[in-house]
VOTOR-730258 format. One line per field, with one value per residue (C-alpha): residue number from 1; x, y, z. Coordinates in nm, 3 decimals, m for minus. Layout:
! residues N
num	NUM:...
east	X:...
north	Y:...
up	Z:...
//
This chain:
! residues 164
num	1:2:3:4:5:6:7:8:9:10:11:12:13:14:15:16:17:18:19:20:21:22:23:24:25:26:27:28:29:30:31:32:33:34:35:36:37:38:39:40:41:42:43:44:45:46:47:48:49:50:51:52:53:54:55:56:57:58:59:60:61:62:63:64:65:66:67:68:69:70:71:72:73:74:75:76:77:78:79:80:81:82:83:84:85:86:87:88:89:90:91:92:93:94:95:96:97:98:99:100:101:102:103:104:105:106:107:108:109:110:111:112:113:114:115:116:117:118:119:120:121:122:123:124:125:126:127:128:129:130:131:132:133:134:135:136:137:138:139:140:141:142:143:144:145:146:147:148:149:150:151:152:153:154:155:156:157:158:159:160:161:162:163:164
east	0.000:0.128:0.276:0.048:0.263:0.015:m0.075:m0.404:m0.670:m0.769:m0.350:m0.234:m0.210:0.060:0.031:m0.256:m0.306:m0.459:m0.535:m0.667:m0.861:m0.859:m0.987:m0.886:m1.055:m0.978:m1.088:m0.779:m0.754:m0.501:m0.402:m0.210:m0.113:0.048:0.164:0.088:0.158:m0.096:m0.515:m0.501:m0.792:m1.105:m0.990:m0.612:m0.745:m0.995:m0.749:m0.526:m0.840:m0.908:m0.573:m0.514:m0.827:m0.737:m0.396:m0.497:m0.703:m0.836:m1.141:m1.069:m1.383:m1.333:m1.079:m1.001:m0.825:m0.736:m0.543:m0.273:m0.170:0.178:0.383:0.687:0.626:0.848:0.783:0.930:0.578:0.408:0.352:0.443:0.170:m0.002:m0.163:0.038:0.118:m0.081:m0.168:m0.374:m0.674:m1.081:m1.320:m1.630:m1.898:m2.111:m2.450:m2.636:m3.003:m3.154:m2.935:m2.809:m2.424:m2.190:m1.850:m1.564:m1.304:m1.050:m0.924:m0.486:m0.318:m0.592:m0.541:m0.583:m0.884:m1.080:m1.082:m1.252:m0.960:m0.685:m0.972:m0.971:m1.274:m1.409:m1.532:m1.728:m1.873:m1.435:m1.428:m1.211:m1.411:m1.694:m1.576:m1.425:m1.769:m1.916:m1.653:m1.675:m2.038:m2.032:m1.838:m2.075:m2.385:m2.677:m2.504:m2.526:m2.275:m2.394:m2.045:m1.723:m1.491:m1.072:m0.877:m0.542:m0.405:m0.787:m0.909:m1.142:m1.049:m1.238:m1.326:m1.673:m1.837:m1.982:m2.352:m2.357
north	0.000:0.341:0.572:0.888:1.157:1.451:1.530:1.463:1.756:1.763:1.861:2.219:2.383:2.427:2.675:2.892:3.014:3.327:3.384:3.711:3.583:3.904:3.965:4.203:4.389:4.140:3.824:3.720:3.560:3.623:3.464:3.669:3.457:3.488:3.178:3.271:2.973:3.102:3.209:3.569:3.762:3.850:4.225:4.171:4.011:4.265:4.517:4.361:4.349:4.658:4.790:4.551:4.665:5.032:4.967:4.743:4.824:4.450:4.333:4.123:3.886:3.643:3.591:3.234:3.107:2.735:2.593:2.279:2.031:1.918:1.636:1.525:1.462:1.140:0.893:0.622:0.640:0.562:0.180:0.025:m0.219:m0.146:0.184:0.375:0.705:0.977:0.998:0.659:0.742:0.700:1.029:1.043:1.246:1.408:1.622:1.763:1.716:2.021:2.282:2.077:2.177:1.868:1.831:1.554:1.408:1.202:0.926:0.876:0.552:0.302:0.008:m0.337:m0.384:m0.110:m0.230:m0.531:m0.801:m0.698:m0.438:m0.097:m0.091:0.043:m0.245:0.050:m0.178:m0.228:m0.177:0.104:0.243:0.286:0.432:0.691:0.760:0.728:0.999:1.263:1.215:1.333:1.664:1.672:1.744:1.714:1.549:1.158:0.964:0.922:0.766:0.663:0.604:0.508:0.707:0.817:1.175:1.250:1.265:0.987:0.705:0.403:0.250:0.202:0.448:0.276:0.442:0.473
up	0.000:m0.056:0.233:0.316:0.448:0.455:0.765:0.917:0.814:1.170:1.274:1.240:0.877:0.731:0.479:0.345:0.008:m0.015:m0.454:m0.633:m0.952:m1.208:m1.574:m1.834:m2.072:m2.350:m2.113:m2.052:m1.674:m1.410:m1.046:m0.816:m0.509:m0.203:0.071:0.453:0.731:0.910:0.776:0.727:0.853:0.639:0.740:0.607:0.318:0.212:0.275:m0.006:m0.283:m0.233:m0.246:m0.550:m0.739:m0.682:m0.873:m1.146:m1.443:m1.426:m1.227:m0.940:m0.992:m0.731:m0.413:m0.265:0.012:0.050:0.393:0.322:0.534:0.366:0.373:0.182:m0.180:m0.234:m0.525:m0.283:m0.100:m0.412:m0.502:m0.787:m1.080:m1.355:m1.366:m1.139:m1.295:m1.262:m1.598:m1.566:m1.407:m1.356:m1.442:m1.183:m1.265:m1.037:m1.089:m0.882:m1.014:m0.866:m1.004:m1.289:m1.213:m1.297:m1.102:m1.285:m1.016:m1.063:m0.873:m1.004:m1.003:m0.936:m0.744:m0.897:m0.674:m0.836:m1.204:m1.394:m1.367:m1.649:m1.886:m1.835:m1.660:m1.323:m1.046:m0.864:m0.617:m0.508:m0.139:m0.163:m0.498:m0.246:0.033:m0.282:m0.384:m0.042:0.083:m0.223:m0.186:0.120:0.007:m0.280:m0.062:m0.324:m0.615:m0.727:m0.970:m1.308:m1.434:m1.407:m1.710:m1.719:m1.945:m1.986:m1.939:m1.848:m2.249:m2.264:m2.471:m2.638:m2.289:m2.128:m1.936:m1.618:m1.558:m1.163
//
């Protein structure tokens, strides 16, 4: 089994990302970002937009911040069988059937135990497969899985779509 070494979610943070999300006049998108170890306050942060917006012709549209709990990223923790790059990988999608938004994850690498023997196919009803779904699910408050497809480097291939 692969080695975890992020830290639990419910440990301190260790960094915060604190992004600026900006538009020009000709569409074109921009991220201005800055790395805090500790969650700046909504004061400090508004402080910065507005100082930001005042200086820029752009339009900030849209300010996120995003905490990280960090470990060390070392291939050695990864395991190693068929499919275990990152570029293998099964598309989920999610849709919420009241507002009719759909959300595609991806779960990297999967395990033998989550695919159809040696076919590119996902088993979804795979242990771990449903504790996946069970889990994002529970992020996803109000969606449901309509499918999940393997592919390669995310564009979708010649394989089955599984209807959820």
């Amino acid at each position: 089994m692969a080695t975890r070494t992020a830290p639990a979610v419910t440990g301190a943070v260790t960094s915060v990302s604190t992004t600026l999300h900006c538009i020009d006049v000709s569409g074109d998108l921009f991220t201005e970002n800055v790395l805090t170890t500790t969650v700046p306050t909504a004061a400090v942060v508004e402080a910065w937009v507005a100082a930001y917006q005042a200086s820029t012709q752009a339009s900030v549209y849209k300010v996120t911040s995003q905490s990280a709990w960090e470990g060390d990223a070392d291939p050695d923790n990864a395991d190693v069988g068929q499919r275990n790059s990152v570029k293998d990988g099964v598309n989920l999608l999610y849709k919420n059937l009241t507002t009719l938004k759909s959300q595609s994850l991806r779960l990297v690498a999967p395990i033998a135990a989550n695919m159809q023997g040696n076919q590119d196919i996902p088993l979804l009803s795979a242990t771990e497969f449903a504790a996946l779904i069970a889990a994002e699910l529970a992020v996803l408050t109000g969606y449901a899985l309509q499918s999940a497809q393997y592919t390669e480097r995310r564009e979708r291939s010649n394989n089955p779509r599984i209807k959820a």
